[in-house]
DSSP file (Angstrom, degrees, kcal/mol; ACC not computed):
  #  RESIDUE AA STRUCTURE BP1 BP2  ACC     N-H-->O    O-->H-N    N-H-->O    O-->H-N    TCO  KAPPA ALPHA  PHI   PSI    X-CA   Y-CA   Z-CA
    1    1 A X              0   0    0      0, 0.0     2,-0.7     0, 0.0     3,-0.0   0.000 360.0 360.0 360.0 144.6    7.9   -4.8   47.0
    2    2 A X        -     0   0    0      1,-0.1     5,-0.1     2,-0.0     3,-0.0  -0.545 360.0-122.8 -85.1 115.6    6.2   -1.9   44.9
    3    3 A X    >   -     0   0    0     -2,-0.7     3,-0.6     1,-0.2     4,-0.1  -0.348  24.9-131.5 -52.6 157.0    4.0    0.2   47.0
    4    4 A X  G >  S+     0   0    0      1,-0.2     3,-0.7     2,-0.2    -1,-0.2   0.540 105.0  71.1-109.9  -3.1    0.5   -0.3   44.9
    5    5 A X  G 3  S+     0   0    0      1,-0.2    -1,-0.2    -3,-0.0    -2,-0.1   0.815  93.9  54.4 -62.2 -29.1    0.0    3.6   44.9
    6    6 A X  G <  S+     0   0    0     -3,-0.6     2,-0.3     2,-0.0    -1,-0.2   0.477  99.3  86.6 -76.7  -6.9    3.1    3.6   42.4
    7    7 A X    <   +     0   0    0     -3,-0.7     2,-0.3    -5,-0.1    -3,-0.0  -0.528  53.3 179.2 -98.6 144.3    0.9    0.9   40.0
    8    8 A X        +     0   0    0     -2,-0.3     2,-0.3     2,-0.0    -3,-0.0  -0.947   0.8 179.3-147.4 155.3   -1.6    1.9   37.4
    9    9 A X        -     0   0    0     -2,-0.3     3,-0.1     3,-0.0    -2,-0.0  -0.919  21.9-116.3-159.0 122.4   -3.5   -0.2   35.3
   10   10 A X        -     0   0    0     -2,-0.3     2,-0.2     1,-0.1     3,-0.0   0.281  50.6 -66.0 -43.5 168.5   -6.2    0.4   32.6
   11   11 A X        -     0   0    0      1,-0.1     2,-0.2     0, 0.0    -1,-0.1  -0.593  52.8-118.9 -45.5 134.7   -9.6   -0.5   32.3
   12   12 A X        -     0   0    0     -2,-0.2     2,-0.3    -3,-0.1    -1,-0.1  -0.425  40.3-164.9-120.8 124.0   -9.9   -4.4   32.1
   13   13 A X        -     0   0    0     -2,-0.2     2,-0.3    -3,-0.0    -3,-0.0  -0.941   5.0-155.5-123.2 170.2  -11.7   -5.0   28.3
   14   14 A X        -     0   0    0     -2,-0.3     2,-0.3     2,-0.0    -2,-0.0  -0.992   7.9-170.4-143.1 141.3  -13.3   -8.2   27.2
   15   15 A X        -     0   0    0     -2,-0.3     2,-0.6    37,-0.0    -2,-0.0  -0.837  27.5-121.0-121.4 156.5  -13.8   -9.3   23.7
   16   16 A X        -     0   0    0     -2,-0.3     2,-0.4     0, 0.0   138,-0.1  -0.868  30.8-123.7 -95.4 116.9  -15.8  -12.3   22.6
   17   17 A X        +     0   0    0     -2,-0.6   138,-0.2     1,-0.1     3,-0.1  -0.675  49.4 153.3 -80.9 133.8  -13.3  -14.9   20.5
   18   18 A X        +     0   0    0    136,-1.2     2,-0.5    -2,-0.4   137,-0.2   0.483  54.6  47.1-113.6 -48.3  -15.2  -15.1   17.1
   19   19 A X  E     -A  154   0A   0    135,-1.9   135,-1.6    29,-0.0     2,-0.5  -0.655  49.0-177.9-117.4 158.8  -12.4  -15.9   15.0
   20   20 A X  E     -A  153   0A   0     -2,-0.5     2,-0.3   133,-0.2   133,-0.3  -0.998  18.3-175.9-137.9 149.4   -9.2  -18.2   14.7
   21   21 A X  E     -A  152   0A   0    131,-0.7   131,-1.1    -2,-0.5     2,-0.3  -0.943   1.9-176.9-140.2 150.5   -7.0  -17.8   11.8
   22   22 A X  E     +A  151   0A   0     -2,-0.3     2,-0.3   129,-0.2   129,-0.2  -0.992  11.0 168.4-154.7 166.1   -4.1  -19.8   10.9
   23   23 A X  E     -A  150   0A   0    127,-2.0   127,-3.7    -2,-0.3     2,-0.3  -0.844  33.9-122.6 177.2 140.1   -1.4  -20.1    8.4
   24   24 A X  E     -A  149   0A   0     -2,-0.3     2,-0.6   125,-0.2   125,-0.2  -0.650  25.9-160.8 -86.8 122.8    2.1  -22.1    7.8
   25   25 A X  E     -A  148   0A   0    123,-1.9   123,-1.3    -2,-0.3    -2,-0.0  -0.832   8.3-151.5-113.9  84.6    4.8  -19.3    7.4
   26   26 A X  E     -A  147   0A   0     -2,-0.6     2,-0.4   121,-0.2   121,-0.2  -0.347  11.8-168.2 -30.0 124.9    8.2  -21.3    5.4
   27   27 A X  E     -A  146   0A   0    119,-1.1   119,-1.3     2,-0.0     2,-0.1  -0.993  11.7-156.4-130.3 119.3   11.5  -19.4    6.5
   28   28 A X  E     -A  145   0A   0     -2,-0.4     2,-0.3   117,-0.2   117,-0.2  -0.622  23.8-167.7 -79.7 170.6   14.5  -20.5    4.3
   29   29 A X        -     0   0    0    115,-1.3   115,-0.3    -2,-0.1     3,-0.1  -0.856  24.1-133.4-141.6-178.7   17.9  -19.5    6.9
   30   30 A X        -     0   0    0      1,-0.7   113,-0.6    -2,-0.3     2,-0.3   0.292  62.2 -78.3-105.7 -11.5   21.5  -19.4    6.0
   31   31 A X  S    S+     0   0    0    111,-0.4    -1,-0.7   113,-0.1   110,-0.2  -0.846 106.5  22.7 129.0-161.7   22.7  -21.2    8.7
   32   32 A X  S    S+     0   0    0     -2,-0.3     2,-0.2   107,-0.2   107,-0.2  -0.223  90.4 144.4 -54.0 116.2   23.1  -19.8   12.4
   33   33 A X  E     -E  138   0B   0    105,-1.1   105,-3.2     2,-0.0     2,-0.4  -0.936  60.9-134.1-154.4 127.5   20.8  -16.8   12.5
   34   34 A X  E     -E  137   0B   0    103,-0.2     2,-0.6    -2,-0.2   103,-0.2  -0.984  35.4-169.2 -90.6 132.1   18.3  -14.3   13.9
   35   35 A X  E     -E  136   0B   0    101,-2.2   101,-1.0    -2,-0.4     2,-0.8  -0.972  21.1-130.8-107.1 116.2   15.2  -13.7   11.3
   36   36 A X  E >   +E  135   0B   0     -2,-0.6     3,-0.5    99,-0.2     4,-0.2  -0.591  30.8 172.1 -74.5 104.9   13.1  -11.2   11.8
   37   37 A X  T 3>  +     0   0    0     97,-3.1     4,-1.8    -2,-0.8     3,-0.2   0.517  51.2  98.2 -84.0  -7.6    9.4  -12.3   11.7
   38   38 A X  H 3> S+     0   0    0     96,-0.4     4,-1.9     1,-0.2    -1,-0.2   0.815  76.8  48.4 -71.1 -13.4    7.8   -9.5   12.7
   39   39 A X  H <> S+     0   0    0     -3,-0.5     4,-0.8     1,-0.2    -1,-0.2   0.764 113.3  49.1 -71.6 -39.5    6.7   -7.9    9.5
   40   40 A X  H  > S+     0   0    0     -3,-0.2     4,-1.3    -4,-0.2    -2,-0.2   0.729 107.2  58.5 -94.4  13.9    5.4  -10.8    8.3
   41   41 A X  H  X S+     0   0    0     -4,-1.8     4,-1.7     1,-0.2     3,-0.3   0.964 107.5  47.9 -67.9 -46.5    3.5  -11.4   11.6
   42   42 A X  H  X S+     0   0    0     -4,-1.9     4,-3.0     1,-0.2    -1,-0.2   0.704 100.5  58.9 -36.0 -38.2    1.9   -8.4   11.3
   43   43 A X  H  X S+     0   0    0     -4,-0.8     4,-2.5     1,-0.3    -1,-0.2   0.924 113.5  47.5 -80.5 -29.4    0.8   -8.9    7.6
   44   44 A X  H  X S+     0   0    0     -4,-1.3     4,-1.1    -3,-0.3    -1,-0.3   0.902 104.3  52.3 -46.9 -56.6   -1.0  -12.0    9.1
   45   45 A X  H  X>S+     0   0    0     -4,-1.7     5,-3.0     2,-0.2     4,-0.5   0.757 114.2  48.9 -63.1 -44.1   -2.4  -10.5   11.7
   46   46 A X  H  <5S+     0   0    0     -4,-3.0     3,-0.3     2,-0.2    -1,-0.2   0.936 107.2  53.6 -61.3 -44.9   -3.6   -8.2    8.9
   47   47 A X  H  <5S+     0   0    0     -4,-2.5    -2,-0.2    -3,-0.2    -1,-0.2   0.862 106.1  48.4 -46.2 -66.2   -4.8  -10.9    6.6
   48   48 A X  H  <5S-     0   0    0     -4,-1.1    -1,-0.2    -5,-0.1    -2,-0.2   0.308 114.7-116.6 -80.1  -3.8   -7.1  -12.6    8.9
   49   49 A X  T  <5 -     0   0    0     -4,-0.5     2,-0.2    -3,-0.3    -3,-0.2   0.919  41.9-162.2  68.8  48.2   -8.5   -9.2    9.8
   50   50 A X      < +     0   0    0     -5,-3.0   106,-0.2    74,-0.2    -1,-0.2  -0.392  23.2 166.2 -82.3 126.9   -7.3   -9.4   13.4
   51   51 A X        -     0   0    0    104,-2.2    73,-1.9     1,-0.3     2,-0.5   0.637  66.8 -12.9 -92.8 -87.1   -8.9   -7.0   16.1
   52   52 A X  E    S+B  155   0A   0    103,-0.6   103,-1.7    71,-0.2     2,-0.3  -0.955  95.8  74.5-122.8 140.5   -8.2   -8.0   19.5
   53   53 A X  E    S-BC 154 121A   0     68,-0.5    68,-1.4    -2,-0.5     2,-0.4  -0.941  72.4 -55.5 158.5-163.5   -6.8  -11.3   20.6
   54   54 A X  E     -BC 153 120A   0     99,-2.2    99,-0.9    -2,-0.3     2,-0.6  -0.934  26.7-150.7-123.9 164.4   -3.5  -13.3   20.6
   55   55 A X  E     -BC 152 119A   0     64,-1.4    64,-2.8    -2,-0.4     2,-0.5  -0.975  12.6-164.8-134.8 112.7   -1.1  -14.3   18.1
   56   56 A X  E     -BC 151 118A   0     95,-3.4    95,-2.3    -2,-0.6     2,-0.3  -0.880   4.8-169.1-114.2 142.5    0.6  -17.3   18.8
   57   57 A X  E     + C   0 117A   0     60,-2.7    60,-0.8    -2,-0.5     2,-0.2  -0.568  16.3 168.8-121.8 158.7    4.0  -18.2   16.7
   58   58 A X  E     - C   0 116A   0     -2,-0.3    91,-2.4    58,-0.2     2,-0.4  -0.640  21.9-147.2-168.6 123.9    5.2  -21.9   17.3
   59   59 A X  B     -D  148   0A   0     56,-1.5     2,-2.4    89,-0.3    89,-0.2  -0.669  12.2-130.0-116.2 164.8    7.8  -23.3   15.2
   60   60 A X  S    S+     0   0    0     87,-3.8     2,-0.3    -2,-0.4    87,-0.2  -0.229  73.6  79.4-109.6  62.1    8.0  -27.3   14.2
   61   61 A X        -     0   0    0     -2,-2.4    -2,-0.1     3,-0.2    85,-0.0  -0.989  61.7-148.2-156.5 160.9   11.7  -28.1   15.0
   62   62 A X  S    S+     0   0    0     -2,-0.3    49,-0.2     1,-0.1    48,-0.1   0.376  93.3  60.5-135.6  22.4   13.5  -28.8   17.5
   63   63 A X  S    S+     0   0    0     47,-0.1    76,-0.9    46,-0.1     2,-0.3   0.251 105.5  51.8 -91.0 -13.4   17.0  -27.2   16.4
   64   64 A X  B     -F  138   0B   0     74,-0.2    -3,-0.2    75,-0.1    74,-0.2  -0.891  67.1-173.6-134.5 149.1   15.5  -23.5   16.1
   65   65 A X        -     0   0    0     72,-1.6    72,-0.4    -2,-0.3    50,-0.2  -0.419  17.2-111.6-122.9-155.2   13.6  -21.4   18.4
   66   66 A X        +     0   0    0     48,-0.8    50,-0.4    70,-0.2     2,-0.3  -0.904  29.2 160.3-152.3 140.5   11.7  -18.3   18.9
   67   67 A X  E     -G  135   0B   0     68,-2.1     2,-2.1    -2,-0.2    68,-1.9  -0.975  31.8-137.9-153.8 140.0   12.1  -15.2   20.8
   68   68 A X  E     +G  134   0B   0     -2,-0.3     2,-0.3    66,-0.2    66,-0.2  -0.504  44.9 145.9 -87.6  93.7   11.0  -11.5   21.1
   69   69 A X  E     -G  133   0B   0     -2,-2.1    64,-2.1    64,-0.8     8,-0.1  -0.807  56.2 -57.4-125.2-162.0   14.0   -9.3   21.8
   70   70 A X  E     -G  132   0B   0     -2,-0.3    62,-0.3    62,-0.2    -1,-0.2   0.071  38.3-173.4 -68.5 161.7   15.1   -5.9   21.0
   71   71 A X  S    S+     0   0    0     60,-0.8    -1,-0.2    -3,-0.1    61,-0.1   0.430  70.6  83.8-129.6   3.6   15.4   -5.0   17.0
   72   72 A X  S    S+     0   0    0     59,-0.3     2,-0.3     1,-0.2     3,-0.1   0.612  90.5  34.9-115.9 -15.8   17.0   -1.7   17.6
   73   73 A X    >>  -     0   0    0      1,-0.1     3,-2.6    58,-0.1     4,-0.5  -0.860  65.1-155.6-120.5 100.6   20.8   -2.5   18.1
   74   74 A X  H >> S+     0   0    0      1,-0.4     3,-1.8    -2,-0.3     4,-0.6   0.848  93.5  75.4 -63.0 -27.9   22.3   -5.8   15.7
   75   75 A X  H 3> S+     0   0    0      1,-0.3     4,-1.7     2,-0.2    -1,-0.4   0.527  85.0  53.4 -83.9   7.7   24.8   -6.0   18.5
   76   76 A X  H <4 S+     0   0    0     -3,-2.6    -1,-0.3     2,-0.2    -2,-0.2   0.627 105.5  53.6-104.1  -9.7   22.4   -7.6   21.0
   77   77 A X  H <X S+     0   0    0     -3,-1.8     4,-0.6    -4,-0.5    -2,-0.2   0.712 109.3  48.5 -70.6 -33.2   21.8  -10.2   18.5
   78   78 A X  H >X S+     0   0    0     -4,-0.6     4,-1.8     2,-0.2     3,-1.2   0.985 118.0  46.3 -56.5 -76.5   26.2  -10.8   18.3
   79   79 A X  H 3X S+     0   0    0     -4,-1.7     4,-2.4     1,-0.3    -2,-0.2   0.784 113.3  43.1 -71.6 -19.4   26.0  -10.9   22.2
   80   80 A X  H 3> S+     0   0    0      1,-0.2     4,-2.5     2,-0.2    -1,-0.3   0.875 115.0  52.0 -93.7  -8.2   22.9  -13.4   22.6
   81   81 A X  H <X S+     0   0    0     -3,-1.2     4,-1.1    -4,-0.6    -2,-0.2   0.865 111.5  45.5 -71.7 -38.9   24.5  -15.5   19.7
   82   82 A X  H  X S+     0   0    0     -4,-1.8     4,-3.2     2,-0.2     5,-0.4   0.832 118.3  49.5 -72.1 -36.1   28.1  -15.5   21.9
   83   83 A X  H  X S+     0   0    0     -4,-2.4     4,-1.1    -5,-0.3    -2,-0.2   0.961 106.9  45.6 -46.6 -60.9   25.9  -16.4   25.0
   84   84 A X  H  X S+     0   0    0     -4,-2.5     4,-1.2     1,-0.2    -1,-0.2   0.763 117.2  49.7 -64.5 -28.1   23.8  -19.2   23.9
   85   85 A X  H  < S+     0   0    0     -4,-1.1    -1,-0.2     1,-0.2    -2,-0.2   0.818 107.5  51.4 -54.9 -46.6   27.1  -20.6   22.4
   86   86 A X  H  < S+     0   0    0     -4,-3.2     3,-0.5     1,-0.2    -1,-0.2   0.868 112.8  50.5 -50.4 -34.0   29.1  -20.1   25.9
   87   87 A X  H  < S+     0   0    0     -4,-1.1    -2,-0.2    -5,-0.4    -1,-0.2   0.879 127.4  18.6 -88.2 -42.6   26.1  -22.0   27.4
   88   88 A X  S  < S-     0   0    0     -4,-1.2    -1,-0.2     2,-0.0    21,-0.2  -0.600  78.6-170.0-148.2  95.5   26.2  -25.1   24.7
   89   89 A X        -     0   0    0     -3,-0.5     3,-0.4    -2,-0.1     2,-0.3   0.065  22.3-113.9 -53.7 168.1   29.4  -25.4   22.9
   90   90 A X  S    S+     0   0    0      1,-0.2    12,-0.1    14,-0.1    -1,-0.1  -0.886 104.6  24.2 -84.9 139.9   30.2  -27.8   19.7
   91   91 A X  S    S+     0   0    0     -2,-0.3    -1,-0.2    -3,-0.0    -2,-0.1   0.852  72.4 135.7 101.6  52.2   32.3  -30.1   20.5
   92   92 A X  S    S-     0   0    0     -3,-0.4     2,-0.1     9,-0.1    -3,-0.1  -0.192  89.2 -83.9-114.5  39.5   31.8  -30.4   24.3
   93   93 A X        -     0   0    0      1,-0.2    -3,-0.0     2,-0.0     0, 0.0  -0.269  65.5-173.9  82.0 -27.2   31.8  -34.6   24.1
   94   94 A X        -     0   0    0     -2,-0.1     3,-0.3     2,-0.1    -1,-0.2   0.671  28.7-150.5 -68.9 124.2   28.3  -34.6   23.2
   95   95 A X  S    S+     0   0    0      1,-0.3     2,-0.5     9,-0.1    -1,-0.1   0.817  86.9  70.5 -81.1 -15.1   26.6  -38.2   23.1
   96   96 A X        +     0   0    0      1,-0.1    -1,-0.3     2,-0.0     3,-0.2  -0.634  61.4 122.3 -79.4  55.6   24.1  -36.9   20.3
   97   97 A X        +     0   0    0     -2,-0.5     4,-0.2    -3,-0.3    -1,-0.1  -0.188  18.9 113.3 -99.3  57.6   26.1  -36.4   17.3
   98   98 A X  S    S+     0   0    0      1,-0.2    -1,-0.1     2,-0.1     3,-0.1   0.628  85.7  45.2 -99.4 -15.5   25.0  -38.3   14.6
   99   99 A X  S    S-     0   0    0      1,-0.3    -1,-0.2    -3,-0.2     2,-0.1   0.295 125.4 -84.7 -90.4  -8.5   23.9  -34.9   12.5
  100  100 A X    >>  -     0   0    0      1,-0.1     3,-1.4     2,-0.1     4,-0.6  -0.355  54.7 -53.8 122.3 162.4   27.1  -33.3   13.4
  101  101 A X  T 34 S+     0   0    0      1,-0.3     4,-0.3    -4,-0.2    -1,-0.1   0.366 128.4  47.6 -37.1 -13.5   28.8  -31.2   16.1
  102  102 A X  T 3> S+     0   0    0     -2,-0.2     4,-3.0     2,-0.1     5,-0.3   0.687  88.7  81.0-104.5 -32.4   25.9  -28.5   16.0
  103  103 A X  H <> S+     0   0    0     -3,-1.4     4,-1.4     1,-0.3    -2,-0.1   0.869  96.4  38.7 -63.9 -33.2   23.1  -30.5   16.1
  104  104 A X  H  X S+     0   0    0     -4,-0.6     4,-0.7     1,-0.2    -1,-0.3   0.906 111.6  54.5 -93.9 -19.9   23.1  -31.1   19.8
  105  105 A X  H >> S+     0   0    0     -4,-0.3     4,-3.5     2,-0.2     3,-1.0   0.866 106.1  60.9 -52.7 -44.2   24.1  -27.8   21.0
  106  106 A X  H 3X S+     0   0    0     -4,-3.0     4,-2.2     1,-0.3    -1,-0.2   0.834  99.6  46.3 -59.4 -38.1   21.3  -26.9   19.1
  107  107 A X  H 3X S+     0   0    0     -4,-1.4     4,-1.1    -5,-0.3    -1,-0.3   0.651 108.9  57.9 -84.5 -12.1   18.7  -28.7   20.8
  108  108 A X  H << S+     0   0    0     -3,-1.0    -2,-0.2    -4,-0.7    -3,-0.1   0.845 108.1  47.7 -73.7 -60.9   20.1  -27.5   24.0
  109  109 A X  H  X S+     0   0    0     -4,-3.5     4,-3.8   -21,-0.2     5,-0.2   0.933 110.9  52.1 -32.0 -62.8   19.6  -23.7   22.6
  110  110 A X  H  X S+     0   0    0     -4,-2.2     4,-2.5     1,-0.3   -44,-0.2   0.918 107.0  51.2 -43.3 -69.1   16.1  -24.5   21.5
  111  111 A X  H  < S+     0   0    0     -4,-1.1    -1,-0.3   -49,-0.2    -2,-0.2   0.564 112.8  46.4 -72.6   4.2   15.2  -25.8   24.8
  112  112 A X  H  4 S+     0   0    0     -4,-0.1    -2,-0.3     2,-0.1    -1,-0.2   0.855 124.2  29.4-101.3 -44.1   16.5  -22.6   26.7
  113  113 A X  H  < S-     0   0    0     -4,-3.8    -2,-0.2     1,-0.1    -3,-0.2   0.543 110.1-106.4-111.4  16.7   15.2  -20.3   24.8
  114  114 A X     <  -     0   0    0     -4,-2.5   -48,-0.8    -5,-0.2    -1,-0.1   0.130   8.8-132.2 110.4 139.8   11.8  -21.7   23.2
  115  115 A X  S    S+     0   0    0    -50,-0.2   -56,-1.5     1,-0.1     2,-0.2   0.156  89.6  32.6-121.1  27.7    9.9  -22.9   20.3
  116  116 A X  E     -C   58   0A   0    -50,-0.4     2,-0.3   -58,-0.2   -58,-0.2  -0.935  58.3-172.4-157.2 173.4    6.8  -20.8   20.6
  117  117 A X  E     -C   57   0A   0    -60,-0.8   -60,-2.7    -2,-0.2     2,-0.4  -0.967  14.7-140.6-157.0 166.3    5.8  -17.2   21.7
  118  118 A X  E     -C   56   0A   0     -2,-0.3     2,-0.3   -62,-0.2   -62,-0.3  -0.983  12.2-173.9-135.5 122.9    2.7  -15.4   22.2
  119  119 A X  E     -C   55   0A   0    -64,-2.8   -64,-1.4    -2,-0.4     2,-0.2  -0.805  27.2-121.1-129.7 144.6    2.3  -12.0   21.4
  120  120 A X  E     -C   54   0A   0     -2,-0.3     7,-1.6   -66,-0.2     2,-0.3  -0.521  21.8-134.3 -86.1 176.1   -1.2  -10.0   22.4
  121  121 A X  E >   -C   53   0A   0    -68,-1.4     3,-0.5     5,-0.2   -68,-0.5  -0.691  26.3-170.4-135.9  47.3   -3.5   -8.3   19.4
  122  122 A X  G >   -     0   0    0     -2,-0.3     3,-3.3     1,-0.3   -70,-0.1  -0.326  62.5 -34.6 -76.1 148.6   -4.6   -5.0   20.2
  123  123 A X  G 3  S-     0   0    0      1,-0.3    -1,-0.3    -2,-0.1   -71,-0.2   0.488 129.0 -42.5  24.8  41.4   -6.9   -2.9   18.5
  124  124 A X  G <  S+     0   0    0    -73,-1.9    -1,-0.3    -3,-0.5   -74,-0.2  -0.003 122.0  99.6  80.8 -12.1   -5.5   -4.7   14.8
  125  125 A X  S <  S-     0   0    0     -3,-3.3     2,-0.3   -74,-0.2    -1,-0.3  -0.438  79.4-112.3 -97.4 168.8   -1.6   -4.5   16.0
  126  126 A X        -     0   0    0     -5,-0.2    -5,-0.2    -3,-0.1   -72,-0.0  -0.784  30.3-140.1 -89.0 145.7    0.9   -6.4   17.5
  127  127 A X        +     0   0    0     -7,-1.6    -6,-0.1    -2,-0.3     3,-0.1  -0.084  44.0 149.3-121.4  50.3    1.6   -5.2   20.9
  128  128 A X        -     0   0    0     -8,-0.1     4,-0.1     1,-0.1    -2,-0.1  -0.290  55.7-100.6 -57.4 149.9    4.7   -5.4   20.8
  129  129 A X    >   -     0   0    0      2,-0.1     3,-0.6    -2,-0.1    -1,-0.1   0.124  51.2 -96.7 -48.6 177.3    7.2   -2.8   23.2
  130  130 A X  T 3  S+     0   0    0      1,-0.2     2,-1.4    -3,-0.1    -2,-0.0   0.986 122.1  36.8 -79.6 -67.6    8.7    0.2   20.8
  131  131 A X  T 3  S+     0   0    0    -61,-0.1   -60,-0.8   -60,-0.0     2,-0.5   0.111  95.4 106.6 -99.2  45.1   12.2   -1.8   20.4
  132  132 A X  E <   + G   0  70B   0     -2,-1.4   -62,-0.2    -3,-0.6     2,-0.2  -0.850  39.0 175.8-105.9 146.2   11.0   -5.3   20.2
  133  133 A X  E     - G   0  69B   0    -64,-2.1     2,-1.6    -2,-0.5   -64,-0.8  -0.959  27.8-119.4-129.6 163.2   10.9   -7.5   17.5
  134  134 A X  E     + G   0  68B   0     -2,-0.2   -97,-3.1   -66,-0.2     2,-0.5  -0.598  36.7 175.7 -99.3 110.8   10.0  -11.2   17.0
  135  135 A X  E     -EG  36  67B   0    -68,-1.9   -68,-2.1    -2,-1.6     2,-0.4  -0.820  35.2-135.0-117.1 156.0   12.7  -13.9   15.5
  136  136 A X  E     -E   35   0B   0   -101,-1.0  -101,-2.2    -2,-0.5     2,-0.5  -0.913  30.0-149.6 -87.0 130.5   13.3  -17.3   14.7
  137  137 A X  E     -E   34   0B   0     -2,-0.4   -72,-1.6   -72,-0.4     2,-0.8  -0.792   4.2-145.8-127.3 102.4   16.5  -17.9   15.9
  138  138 A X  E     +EF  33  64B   0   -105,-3.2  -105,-1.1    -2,-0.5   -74,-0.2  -0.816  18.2 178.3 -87.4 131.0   18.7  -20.7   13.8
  139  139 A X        +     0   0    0    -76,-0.9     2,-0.5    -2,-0.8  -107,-0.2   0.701  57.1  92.8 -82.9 -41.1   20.8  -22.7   16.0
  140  140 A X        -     0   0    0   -109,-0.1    -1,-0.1   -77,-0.1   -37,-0.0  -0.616  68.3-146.1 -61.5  86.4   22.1  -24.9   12.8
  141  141 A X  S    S+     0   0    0     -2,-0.5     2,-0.3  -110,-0.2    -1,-0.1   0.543  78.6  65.4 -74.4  13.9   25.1  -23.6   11.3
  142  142 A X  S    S-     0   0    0   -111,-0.1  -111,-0.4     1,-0.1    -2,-0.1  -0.942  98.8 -83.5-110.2 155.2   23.9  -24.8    7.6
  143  143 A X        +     0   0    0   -113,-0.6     2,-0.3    -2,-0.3  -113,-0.2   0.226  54.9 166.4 -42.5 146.4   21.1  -23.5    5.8
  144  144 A X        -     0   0    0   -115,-0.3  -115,-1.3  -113,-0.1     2,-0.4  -0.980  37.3-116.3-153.1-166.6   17.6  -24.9    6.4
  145  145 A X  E     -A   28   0A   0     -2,-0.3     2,-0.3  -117,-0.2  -117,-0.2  -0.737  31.6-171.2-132.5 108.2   13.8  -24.4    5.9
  146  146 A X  E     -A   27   0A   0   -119,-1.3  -119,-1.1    -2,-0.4     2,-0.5  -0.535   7.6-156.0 -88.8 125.5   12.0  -23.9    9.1
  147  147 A X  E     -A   26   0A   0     -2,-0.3   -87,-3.8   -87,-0.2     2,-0.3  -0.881  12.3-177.8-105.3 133.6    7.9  -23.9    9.3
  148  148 A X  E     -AD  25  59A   0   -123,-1.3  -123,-1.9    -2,-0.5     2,-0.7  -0.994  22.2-131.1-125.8 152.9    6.4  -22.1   12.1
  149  149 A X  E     -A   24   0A   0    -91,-2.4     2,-0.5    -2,-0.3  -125,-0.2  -0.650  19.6-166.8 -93.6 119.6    2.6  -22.0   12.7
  150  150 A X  E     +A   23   0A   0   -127,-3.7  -127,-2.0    -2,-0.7     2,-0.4  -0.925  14.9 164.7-117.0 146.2    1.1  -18.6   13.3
  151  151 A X  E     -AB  22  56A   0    -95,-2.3   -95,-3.4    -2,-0.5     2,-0.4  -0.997  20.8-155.6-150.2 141.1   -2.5  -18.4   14.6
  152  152 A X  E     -AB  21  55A   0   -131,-1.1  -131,-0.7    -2,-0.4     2,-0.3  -0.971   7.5-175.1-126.0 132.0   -4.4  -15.7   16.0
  153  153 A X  E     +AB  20  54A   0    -99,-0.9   -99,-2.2    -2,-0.4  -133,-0.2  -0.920  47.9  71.2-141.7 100.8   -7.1  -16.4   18.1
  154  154 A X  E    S-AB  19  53A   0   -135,-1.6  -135,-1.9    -2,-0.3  -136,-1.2  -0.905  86.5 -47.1 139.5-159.6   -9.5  -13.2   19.5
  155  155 A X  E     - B   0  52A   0   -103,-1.7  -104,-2.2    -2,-0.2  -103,-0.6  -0.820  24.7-164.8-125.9 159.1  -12.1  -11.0   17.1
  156  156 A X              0   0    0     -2,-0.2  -106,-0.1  -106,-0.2  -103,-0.0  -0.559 360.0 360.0-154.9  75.6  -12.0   -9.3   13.9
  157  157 A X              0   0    0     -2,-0.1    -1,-0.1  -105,-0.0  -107,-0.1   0.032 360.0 360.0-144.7 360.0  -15.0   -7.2   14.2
């Protein structure tokens, strides 16, 4: 347990939500994939004229996910791609394979690692950590075109 002398924690602010914003973001992929959304989260976030609030990302499949990790090394994208694959091979008997040898692995992925994330809105920004980024994560190894719904939610005064 952390002694609470070692803790610090800002001033508590409170905004009144005034605005909700939304918009359908189309991602073509190439097949089995990390995309990195976060540039166009941002530009949303910009667009709707976002102050403080949340931005919530939710994508409308259930073969792809979403996840925030690190943008700063491609190799941690290699290793979580050999992970989630150790976790649900192709071709492991699967009783779901009427879309092919990926399809069910895929939905196994999906459900470990998410289909929405929520990122908080600070002063106009995403508040995200220095090496974080957000992707949609394709599971499918042929191309597809995945909508996720971004909304932010919060003030934009």
């Amino acid at each position: 347990m952390t002694p609470e002398k070692q803790l610090t924690r800002s001033v508590p602010s409170t905004v009144q939500a005034t605005a909700i914003g939304t918009a359908l973001l189309t991602v073509p992929t190439p097949g089995r994939t990390f995309v990195d959304l976060t540039a166009e989260a941002a530009k949303f976030i910009k667009d709707v004229h976002a102050r403080d609030g949340a931005l919530t990302l939710f994508v409308r499949h259930t073969s792809a996910s979403l996840t925030i990790q690190e943008n700063a090394d491609p190799s941690v994208l290699v290793d979580l791609t050999t992970a989630l694959s150790r976790l649900a091979p192709e071709n492991a008997g699967w009783t779901h394979d009427t879309e092919g040898p990926d399809d069910m692995p895929a939905h196994i992925k999906t459900m470990l690692t998410g289909t929405s994330c929520q990122v908080p809105v600070l002063n106009g920004k995403l508040a995200l950590g220095t090496w974080q980024a957000i992707y949609l994560v394709e599971h499918r190894s042929r191309p597809h075109r995945r909508e996720i719904v971004l909304q932010f939610i919060g003030s934009n005064q």
